[in-house]
PyMOL Python script that loads the backbone (N, CA, C, O; Angstrom):
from pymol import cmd

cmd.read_pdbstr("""\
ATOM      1  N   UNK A   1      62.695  12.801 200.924  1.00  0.00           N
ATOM      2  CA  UNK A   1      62.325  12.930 199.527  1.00  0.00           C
ATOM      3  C   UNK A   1      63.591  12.717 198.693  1.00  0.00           C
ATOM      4  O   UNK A   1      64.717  13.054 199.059  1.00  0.00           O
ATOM      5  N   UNK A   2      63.296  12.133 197.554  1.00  0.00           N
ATOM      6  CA  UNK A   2      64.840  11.543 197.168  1.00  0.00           C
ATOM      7  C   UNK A   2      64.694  12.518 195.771  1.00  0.00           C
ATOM      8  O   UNK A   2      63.746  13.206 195.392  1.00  0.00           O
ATOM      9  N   UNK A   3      66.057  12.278 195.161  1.00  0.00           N
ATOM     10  CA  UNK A   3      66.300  12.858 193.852  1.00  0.00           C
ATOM     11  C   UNK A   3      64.867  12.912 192.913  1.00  0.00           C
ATOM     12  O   UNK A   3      64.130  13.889 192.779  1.00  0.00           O
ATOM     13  N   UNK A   4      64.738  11.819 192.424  1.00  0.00           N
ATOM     14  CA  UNK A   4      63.118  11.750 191.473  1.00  0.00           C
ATOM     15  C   UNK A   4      61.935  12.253 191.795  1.00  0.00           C
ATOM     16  O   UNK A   4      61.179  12.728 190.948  1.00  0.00           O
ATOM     17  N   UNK A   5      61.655  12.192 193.095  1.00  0.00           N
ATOM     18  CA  UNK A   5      60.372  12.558 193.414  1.00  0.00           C
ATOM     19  C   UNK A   5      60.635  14.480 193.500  1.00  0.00           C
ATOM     20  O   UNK A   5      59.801  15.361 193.287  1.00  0.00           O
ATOM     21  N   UNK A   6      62.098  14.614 193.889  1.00  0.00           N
ATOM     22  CA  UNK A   6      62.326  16.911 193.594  1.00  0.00           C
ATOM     23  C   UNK A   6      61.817  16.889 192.244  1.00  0.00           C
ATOM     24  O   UNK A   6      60.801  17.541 192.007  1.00  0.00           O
ATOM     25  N   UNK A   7      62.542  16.040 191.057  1.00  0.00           N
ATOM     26  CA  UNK A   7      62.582  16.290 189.943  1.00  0.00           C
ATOM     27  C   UNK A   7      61.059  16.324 189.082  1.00  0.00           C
ATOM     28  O   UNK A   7      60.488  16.960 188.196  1.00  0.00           O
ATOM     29  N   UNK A   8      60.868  15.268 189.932  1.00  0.00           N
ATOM     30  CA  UNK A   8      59.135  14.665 189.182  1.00  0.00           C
ATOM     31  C   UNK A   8      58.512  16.147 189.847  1.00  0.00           C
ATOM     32  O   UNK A   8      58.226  17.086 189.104  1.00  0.00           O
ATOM     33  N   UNK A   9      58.370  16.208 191.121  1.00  0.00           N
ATOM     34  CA  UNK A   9      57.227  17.730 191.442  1.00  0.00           C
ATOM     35  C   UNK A   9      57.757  18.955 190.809  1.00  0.00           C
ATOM     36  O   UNK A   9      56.886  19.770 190.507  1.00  0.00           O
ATOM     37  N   UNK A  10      59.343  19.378 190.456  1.00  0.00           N
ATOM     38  CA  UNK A  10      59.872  20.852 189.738  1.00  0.00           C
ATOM     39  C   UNK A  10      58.985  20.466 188.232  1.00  0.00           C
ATOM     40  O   UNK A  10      58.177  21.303 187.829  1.00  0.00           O
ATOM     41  N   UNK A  11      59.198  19.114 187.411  1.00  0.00           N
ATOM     42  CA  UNK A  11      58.167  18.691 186.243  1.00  0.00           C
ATOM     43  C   UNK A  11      56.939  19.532 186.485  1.00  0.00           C
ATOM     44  O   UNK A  11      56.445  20.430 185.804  1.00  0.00           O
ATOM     45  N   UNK A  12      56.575  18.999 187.644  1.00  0.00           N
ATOM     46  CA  UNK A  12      54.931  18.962 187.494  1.00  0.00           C
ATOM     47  C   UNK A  12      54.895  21.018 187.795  1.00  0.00           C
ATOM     48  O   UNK A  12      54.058  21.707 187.211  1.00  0.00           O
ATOM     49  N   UNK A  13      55.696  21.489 188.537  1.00  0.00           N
ATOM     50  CA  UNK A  13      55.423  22.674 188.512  1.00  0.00           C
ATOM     51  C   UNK A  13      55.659  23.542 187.612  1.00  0.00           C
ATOM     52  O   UNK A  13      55.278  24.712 187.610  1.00  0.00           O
ATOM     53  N   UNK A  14      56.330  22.965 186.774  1.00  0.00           N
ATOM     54  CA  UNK A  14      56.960  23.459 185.537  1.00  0.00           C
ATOM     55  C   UNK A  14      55.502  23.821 184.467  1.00  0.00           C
ATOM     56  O   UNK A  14      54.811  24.806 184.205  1.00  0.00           O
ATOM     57  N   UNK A  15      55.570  22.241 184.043  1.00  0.00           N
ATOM     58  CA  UNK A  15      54.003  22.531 183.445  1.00  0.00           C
ATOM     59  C   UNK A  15      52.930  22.874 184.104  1.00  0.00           C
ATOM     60  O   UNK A  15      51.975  22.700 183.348  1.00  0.00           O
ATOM     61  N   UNK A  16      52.614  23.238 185.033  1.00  0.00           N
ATOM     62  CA  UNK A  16      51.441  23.852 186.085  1.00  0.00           C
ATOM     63  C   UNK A  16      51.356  25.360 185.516  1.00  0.00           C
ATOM     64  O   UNK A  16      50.425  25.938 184.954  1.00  0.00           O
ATOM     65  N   UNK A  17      53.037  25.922 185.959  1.00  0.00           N
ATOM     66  CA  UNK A  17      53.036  27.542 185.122  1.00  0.00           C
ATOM     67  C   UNK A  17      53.052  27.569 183.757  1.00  0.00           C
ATOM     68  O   UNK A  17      52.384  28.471 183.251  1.00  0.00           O
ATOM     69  N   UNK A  18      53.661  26.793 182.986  1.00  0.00           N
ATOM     70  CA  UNK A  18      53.350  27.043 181.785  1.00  0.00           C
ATOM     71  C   UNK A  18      51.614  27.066 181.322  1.00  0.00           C
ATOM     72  O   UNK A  18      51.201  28.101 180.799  1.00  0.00           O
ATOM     73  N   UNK A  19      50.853  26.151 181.490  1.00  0.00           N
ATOM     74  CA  UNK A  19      49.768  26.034 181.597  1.00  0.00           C
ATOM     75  C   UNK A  19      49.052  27.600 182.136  1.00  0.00           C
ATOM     76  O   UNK A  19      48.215  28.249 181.508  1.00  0.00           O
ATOM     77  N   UNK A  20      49.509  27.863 183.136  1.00  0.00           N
ATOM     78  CA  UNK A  20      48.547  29.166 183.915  1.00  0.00           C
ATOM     79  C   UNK A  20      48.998  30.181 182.975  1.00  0.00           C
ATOM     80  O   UNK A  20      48.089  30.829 182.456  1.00  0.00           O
ATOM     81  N   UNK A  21      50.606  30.572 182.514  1.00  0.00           N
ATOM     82  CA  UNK A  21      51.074  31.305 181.974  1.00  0.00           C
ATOM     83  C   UNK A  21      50.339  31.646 180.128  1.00  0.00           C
ATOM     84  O   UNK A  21      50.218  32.771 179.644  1.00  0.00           O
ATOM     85  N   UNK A  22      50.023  30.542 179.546  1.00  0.00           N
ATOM     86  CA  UNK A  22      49.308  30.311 178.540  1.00  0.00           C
ATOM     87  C   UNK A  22      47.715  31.104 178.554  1.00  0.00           C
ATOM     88  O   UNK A  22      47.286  32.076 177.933  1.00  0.00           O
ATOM     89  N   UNK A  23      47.167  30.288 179.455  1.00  0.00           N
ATOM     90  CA  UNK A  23      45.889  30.767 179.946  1.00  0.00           C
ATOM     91  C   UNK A  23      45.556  32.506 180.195  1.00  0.00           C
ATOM     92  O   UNK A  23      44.663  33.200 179.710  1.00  0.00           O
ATOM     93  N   UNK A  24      46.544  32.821 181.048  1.00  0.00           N
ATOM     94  CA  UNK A  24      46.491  34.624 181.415  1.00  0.00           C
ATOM     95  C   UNK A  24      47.087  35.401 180.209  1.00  0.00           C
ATOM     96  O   UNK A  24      47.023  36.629 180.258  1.00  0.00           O
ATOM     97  N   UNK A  25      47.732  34.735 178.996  1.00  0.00           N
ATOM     98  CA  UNK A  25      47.635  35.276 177.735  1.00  0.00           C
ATOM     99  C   UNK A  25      46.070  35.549 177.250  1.00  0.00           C
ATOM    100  O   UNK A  25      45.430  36.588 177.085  1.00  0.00           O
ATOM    101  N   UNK A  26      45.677  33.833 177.064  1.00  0.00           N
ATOM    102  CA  UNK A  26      44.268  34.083 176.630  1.00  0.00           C
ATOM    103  C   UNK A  26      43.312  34.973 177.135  1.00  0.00           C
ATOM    104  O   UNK A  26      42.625  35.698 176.416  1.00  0.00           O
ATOM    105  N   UNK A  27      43.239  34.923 178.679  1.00  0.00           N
ATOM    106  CA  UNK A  27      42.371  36.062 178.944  1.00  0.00           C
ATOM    107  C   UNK A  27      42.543  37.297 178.535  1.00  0.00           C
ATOM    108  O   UNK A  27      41.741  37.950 177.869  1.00  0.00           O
ATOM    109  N   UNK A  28      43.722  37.681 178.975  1.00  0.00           N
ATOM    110  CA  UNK A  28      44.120  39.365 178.298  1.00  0.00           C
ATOM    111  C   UNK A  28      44.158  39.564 177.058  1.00  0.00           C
ATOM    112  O   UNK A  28      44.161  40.776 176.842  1.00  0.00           O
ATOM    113  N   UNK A  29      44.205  38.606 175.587  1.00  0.00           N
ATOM    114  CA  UNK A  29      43.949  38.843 174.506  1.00  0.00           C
ATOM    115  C   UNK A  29      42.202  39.258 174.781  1.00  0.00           C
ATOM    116  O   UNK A  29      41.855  40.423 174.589  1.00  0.00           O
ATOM    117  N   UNK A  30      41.302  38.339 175.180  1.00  0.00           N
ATOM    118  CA  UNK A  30      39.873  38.537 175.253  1.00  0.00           C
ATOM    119  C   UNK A  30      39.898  39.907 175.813  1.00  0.00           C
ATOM    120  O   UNK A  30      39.440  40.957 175.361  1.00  0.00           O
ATOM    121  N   UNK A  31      40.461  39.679 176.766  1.00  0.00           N
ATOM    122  CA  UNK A  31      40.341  41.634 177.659  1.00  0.00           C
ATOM    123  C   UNK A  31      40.338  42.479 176.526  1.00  0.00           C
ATOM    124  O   UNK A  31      39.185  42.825 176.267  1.00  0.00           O
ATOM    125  N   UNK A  32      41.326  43.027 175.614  1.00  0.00           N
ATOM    126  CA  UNK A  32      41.778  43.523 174.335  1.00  0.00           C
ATOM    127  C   UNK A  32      40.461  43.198 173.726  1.00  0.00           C
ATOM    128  O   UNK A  32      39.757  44.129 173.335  1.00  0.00           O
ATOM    129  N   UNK A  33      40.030  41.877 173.599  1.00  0.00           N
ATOM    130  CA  UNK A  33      38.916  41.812 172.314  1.00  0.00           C
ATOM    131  C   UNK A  33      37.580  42.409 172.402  1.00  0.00           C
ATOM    132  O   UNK A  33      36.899  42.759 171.438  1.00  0.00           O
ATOM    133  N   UNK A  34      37.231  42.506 173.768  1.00  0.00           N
ATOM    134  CA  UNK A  34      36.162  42.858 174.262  1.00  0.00           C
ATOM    135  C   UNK A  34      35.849  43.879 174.618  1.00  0.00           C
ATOM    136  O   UNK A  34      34.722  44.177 175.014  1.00  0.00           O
ATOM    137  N   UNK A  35      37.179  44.886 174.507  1.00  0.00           N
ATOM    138  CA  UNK A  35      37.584  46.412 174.809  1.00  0.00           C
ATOM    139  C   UNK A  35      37.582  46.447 176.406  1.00  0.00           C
ATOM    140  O   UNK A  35      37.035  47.438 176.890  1.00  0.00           O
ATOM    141  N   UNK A  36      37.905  45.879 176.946  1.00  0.00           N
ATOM    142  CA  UNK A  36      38.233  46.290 178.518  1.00  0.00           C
ATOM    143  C   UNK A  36      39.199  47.125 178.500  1.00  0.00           C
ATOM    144  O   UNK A  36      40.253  46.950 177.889  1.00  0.00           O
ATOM    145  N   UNK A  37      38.759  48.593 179.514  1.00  0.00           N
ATOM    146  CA  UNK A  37      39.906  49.542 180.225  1.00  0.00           C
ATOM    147  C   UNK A  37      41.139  49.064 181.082  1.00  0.00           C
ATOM    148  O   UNK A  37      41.110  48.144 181.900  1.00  0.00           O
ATOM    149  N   UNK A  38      42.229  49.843 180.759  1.00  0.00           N
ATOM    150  CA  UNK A  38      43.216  49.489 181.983  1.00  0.00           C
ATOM    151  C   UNK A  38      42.170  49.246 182.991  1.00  0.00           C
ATOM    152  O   UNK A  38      41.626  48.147 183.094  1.00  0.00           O
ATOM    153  N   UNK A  39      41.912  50.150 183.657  1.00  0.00           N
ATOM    154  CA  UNK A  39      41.687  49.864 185.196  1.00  0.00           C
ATOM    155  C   UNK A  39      41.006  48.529 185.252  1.00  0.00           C
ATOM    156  O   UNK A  39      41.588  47.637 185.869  1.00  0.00           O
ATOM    157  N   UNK A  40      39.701  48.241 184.616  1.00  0.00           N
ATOM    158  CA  UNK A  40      39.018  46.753 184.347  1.00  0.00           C
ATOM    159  C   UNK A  40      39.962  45.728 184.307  1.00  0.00           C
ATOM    160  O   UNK A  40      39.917  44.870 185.188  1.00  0.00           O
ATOM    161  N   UNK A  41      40.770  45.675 183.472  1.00  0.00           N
ATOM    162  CA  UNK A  41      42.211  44.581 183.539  1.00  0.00           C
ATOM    163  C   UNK A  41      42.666  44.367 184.682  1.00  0.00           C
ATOM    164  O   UNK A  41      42.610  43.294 185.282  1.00  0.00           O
ATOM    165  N   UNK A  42      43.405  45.914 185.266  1.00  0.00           N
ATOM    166  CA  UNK A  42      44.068  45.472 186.373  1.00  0.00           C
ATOM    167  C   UNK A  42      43.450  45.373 187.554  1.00  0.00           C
ATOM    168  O   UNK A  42      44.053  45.446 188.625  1.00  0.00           O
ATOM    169  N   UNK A  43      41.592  45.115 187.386  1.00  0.00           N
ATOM    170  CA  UNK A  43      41.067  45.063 188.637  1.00  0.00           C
ATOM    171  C   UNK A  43      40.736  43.200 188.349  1.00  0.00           C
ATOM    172  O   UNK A  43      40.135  42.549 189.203  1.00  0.00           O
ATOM    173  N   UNK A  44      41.107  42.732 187.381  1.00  0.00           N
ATOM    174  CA  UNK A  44      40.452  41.169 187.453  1.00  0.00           C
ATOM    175  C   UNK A  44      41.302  40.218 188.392  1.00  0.00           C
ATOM    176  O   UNK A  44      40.639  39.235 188.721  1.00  0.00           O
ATOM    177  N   UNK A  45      42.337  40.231 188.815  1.00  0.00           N
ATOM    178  CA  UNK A  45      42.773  39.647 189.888  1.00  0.00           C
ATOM    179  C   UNK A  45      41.946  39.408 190.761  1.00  0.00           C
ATOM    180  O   UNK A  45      41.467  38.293 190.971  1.00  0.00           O
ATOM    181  N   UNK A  46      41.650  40.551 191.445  1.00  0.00           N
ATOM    182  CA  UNK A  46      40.495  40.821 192.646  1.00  0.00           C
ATOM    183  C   UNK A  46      39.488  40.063 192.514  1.00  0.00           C
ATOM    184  O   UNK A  46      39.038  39.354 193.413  1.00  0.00           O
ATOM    185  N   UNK A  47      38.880  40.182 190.942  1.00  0.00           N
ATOM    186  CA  UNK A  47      37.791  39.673 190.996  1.00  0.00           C
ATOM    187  C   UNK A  47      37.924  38.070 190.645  1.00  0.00           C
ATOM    188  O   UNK A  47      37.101  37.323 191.176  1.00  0.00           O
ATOM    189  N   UNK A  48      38.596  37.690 190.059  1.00  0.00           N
ATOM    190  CA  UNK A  48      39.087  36.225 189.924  1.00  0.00           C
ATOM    191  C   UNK A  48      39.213  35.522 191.376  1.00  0.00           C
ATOM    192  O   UNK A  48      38.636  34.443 191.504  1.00  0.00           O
ATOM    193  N   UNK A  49      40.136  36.209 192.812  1.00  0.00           N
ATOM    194  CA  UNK A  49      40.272  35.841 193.969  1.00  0.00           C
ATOM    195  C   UNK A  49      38.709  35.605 194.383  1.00  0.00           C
ATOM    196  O   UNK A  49      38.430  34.598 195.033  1.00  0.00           O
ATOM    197  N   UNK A  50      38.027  36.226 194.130  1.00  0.00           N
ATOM    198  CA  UNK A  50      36.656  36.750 195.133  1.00  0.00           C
ATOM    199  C   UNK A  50      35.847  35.527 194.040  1.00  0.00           C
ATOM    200  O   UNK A  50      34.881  34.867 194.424  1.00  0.00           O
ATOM    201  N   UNK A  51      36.301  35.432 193.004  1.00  0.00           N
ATOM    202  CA  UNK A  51      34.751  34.477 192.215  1.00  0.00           C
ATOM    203  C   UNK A  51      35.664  32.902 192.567  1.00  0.00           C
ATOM    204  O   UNK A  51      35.038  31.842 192.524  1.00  0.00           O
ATOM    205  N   UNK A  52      37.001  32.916 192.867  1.00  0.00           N
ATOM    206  CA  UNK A  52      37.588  31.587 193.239  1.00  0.00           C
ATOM    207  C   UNK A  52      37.588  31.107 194.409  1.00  0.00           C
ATOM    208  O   UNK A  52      37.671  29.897 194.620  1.00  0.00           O
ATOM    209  N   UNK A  53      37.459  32.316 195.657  1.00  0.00           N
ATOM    210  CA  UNK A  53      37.192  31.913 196.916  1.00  0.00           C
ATOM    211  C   UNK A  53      35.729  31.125 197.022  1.00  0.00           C
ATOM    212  O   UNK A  53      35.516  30.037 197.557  1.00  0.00           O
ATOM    213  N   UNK A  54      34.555  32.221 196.185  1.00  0.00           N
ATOM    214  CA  UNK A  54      33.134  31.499 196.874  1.00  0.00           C
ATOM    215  C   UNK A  54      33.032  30.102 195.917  1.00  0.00           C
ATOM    216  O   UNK A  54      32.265  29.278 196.414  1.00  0.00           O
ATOM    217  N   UNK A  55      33.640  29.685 194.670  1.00  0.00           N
ATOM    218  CA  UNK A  55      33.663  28.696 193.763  1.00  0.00           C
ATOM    219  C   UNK A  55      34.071  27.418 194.672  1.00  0.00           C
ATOM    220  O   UNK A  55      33.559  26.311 194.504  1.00  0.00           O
ATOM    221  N   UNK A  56      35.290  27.764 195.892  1.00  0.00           N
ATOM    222  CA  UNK A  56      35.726  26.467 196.399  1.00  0.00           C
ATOM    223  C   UNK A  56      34.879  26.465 197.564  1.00  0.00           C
ATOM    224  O   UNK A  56      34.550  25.330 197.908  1.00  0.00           O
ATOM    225  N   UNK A  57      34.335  27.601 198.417  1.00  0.00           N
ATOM    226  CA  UNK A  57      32.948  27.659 199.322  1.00  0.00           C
ATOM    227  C   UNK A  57      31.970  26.725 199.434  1.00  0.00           C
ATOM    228  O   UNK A  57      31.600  25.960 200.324  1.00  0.00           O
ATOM    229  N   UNK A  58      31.454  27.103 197.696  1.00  0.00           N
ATOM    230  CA  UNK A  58      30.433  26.252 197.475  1.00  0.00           C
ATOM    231  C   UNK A  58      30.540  24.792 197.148  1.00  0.00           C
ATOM    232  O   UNK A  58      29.541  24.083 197.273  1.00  0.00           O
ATOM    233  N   UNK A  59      31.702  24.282 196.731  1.00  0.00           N
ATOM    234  CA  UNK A  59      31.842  22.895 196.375  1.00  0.00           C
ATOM    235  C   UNK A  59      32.443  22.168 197.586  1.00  0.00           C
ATOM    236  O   UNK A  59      32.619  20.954 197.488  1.00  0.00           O
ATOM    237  N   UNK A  60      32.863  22.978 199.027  1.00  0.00           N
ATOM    238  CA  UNK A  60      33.116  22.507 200.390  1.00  0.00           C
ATOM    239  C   UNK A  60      32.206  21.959 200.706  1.00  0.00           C
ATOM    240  O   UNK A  60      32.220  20.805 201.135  1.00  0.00           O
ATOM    241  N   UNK A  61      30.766  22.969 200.507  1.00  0.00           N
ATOM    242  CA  UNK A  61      29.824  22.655 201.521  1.00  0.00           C
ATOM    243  C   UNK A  61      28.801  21.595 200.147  1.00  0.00           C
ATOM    244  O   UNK A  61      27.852  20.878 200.466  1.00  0.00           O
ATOM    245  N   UNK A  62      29.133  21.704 199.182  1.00  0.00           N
ATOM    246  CA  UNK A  62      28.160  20.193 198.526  1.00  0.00           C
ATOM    247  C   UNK A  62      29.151  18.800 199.163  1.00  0.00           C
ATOM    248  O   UNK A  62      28.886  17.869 199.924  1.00  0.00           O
ATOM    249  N   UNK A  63      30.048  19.106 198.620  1.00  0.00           N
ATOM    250  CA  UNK A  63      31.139  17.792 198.919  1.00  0.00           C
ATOM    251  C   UNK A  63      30.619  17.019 200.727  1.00  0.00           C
ATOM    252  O   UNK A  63      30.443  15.845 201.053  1.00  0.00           O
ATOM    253  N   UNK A  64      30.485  18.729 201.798  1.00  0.00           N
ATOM    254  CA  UNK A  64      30.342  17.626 203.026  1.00  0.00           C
ATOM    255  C   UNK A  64      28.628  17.482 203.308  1.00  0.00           C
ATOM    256  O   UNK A  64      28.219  16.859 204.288  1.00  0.00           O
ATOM    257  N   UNK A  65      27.652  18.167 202.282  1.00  0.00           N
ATOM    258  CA  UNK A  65      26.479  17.581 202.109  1.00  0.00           C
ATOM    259  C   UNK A  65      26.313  15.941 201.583  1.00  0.00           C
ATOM    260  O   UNK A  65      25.736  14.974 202.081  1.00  0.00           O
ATOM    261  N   UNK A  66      26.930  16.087 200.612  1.00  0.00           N
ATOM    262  CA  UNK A  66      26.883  14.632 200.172  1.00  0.00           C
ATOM    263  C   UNK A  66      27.630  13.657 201.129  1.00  0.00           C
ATOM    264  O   UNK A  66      27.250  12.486 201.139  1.00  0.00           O
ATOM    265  N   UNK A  67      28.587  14.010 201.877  1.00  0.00           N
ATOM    266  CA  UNK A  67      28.886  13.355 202.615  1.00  0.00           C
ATOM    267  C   UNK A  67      27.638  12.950 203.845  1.00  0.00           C
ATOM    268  O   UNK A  67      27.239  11.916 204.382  1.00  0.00           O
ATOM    269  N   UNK A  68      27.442  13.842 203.887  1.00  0.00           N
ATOM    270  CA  UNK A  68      26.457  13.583 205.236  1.00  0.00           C
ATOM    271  C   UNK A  68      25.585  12.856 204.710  1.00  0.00           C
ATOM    272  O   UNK A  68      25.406  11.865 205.417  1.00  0.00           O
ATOM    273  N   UNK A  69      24.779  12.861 203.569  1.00  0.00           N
ATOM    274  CA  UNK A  69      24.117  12.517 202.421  1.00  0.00           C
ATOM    275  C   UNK A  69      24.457  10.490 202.729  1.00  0.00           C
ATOM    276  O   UNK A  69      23.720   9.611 203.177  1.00  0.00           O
ATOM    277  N   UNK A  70      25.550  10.472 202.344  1.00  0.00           N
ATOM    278  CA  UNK A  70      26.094   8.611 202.009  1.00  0.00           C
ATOM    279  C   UNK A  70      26.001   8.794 203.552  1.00  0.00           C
ATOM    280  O   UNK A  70      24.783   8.937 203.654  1.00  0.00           O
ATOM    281  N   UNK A  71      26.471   8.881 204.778  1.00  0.00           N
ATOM    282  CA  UNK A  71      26.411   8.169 205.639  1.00  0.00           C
ATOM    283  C   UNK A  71      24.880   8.178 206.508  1.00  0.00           C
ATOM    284  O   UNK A  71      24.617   7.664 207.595  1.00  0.00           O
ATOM    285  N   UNK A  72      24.075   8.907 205.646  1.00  0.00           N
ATOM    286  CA  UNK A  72      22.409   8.469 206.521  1.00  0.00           C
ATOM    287  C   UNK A  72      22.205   6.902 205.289  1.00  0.00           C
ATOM    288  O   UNK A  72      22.093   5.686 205.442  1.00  0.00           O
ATOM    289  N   UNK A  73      22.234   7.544 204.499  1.00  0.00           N
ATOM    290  CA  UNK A  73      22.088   5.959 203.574  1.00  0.00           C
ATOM    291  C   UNK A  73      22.743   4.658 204.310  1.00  0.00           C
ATOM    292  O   UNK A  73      22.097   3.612 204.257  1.00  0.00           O
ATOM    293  N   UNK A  74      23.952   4.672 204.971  1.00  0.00           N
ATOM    294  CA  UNK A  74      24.422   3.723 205.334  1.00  0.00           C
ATOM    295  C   UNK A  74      23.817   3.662 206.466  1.00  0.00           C
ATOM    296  O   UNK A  74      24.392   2.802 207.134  1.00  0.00           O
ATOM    297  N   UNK A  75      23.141   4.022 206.921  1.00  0.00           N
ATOM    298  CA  UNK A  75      22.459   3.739 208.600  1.00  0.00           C
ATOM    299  C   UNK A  75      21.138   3.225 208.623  1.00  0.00           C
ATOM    300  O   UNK A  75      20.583   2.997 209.698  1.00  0.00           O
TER     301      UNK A  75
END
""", "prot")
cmd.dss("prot")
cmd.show_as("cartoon", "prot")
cmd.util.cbc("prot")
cmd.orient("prot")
């Protein structure tokens, strides 16, 4: 990996956190707006992991449906 391509991916990670960092403002202002408790706040991690695990679950198993999907078409 040469000089440009460290520099180009530290870029891209750069704005990746800024981006996420922005975002977990917005939510926790809404948290505040909506009156969520400490504990509710500091339990949304958890629940963010658990609604992001079954989110990529479910788009595994469409992605290798449709797959299976195009290759009966091709037969």
């Amino acid at each position: 990996m040469d000089i440009k391509e460290i520099e180009k991916r530290k870029e891209e990670y750069e704005m990746s956190r800024k981006k996420l960092e922005a975002f977990a403002l917005e939510v926790l202002d809404q948290c505040e707006n909506k009156g969520f408790t400490l504990e509710e706040v500091k339990d949304l991690p958890n629940y963010i992991e658990e609604q992001t695990r079954y989110a990529v679950l479910r788009h595994m198993r469409n992605v290798e449906f449709q797959h299976i999907k195009s290759q009966t078409k091709e037969s």
